[in-house]
FIPAZA-249811 format. One line per 4 residues: their letters; for each residue z, x, y of C-alpha. Coordinates in steps of 0.2 Angstrom, whole numbers, plus 5000, padded with zeros to 4 digits. Each point is the difference from the previous one (the first is absolute). Layout:
N
a = Z X Y | ...
END
This chain:
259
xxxx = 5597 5721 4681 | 5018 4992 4993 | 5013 5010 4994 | 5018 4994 4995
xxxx = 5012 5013 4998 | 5018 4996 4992 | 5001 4982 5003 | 5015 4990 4994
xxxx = 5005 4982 5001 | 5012 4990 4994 | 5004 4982 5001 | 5016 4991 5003
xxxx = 5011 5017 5000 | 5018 5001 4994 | 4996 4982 4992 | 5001 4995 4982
xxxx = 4985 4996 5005 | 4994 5017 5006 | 4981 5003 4993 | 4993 5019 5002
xxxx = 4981 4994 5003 | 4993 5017 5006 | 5007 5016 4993 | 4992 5014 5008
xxxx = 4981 4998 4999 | 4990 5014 5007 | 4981 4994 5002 | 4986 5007 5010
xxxx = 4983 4992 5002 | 4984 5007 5006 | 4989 4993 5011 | 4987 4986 4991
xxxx = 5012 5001 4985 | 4998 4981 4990 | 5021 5000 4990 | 5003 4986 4990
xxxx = 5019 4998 4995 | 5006 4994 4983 | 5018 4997 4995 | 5011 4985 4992
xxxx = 5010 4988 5010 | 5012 5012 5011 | 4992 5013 5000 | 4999 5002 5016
xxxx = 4982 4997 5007 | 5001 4986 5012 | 5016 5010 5008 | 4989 5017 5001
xxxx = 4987 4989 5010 | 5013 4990 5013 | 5008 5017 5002 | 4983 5008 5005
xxxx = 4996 4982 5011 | 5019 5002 5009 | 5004 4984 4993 | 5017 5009 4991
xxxx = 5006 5017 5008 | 5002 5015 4990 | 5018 5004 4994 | 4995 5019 4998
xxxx = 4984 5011 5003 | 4984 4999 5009 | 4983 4988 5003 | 4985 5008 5010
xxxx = 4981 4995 5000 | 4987 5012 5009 | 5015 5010 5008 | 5009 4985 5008
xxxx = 5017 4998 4996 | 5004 4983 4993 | 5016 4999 4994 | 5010 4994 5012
xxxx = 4984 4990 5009 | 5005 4980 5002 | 4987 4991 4989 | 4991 4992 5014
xxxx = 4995 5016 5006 | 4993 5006 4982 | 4991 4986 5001 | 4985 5008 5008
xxxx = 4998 5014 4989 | 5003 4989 4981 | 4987 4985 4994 | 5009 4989 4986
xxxx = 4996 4988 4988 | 5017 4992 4992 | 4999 4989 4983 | 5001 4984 5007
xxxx = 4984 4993 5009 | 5010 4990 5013 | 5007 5017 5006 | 4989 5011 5013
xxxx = 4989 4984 5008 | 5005 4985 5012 | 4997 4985 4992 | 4998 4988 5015
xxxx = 4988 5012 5007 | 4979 5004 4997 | 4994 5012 4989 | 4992 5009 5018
xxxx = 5016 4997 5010 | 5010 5009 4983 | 4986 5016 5001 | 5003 5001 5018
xxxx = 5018 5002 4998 | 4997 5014 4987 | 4987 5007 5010 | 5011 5003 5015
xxxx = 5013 5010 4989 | 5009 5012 5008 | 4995 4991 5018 | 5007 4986 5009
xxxx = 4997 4986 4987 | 4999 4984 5011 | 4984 4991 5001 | 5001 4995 5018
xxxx = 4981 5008 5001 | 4992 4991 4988 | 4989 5006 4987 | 4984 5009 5005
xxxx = 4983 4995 4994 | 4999 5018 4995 | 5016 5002 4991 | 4996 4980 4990
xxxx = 4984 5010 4994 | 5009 5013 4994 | 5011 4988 4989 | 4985 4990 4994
xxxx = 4993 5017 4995 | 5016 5006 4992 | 5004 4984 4990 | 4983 4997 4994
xxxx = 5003 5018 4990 | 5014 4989 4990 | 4985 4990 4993 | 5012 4983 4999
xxxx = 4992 4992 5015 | 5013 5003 5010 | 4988 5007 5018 | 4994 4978 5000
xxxx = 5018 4995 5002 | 5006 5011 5012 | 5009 4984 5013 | 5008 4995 4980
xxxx = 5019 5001 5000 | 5007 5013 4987 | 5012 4986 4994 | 4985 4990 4992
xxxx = 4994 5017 4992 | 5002 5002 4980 | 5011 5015 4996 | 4986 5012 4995
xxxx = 4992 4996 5016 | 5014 5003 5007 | 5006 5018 4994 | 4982 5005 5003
xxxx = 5001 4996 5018 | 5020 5010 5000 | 4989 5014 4992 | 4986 4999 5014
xxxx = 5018 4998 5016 | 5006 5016 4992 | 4985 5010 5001 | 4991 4993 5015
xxxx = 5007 5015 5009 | 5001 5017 4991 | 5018 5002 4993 | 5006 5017 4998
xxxx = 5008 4992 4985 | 4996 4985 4988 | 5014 4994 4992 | 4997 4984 4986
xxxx = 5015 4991 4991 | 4992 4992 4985 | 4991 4992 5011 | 4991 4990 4986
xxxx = 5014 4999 4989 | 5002 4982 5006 | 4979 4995 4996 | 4991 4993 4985
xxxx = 4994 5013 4989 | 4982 4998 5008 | 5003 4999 5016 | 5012 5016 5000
xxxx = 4986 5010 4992 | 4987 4994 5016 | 5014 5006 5012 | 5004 5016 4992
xxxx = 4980 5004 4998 | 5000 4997 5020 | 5016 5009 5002 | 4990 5018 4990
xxxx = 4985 4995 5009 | 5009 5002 5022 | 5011 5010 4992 | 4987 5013 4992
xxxx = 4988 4995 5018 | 5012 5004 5014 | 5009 5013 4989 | 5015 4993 5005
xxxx = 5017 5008 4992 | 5008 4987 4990 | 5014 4996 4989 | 4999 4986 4987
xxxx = 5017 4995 4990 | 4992 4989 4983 | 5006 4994 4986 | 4986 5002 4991
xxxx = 4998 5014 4989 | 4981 5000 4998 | 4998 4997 5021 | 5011 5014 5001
xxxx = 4990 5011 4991 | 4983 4992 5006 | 5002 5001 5017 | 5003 5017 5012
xxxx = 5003 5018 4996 | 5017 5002 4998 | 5011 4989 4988 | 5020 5001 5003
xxxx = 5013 4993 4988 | 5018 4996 5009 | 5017 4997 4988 | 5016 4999 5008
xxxx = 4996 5004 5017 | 4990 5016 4995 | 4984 5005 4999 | 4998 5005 4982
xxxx = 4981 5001 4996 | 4987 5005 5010 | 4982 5002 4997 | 4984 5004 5008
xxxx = 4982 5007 4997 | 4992 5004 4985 | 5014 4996 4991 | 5002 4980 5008
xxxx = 4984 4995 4998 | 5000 5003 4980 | 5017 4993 5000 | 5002 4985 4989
xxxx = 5016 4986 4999 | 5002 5004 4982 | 4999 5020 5006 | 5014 4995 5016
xxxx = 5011 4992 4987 | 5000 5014 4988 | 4999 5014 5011 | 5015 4996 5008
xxxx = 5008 4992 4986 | 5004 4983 5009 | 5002 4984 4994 | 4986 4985 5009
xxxx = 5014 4986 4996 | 5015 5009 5008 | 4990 5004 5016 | 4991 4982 5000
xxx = 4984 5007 5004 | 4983 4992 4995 | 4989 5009 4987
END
């Protein structure tokens, strides 16, 4: 499904400021594979995910997801293969826009993306049917601008853009990092529930030590631009934080990561 072979990057090179971000990471995922990604503060999670969405370029070494080649493909052109969900709800919707008229933009990913046509009455059923699975409402407010939406609302409708068409990959940047305690935990149980439904292949960077190990079927640690834990199976889902921290001997406080 995705396999990353060798990949380097390095930011601000033969700087003072010269940073080594990614330092050789090898990673293959299978299809319907659910990775969450722990790590401090520089480790190098977000950078793995913008190197996989072609919003940096590789220094070194190779992307490909179902056989195709991305690692010299312009971002635009990823664009129709990758579904994303960044931190910040402002990021993945138009504010001035409807809730309908934002679905109709997602739906037509990978397509001509103007809405010169008009939305279908079929295709406005569709999203009434869609977002009434979110259970906020949402499928009675559909002429509603995103702008006047809270921010849970909002992430859950991001959630719902990036998966209204299949993505061959589901990337997630703690994408609730930035959410009240409650309302992150109703957009991670939707985000199992499509995720574990359209058994959609999916990477999810938390903070969070106890989503981590929660949600999906792989866990993998990052320190220093490396991969330096990985587990899956059996052995993830009787993994505990106290077990993570002492197995691997590492210290919560030095990687700011929450228990």
């Amino acid at each position: 499904m995705l396999e990353i072979k060798s990949v380097y990057k390095t930011f601000n090179a033969g700087t003072v400021n010269e940073k080594r971000a990614i330092n050789g990471i090898d990673l293959k995922l299978e299809d319907g594979d659910f990775v969450t990604v722990i790590g401090g503060n520089g480790a190098g999670k977000s950078t793995l995910l913008n190197l996989i969405a072609g919003v940096y370029p590789v220094d070194e070494g190779s992307i490909r997801l179902n056989n195709i080649d991305l690692t010299h493909l312009p971002e635009h052109k990823r664009a129709k293969y990758l579904g994303r969900v960044f931190q910040d709800p402002m990021m993945g919707t138009a504010a001035t826009m409807g809730i309908e008229e934002n679905l109709a933009l997602a739906y037509r990913r990978g397509l001509f993306r103007g809405l010169g046509g008009g939305i279908s009455n079929k295709e406005r059923e569709l999203y009434r049917e869609k977002l009434a699975t979110l259970g906020l409402g949402l499928e009675n407010r559909m002429t509603s601008k995103v702008g006047l939406l809270s921010g849970g609302q909002r992430q859950a409708l991001t959630l719902l853009m990036a998966t209204l068409k299949k993505p061959n990959l589901l990337l997630l940047d703690e994408h609730t990092a930035a959410l009240d305690p409650k309302t992150a935990d109703k957009v991670l149980q939707l985000t199992d529930e499509i995720v574990a439904r359209d058994k959609l292949t999916t990477v999810m960077i938390t903070h969070n030590m106890k989503n981590a190990i929660q949600y999906g079927n792989r866990l993998i640690m990052m320190d220093s631009g490396r991969v330096v834990v990985d587990i899956k199976g059996e052995e993830k889902k009787h993994l505990t934080v106290r077990d993570l921290l002492e197995k691997f001997n590492i210290e919560s406080d030095r990687l700011l990561l929450s228990e």
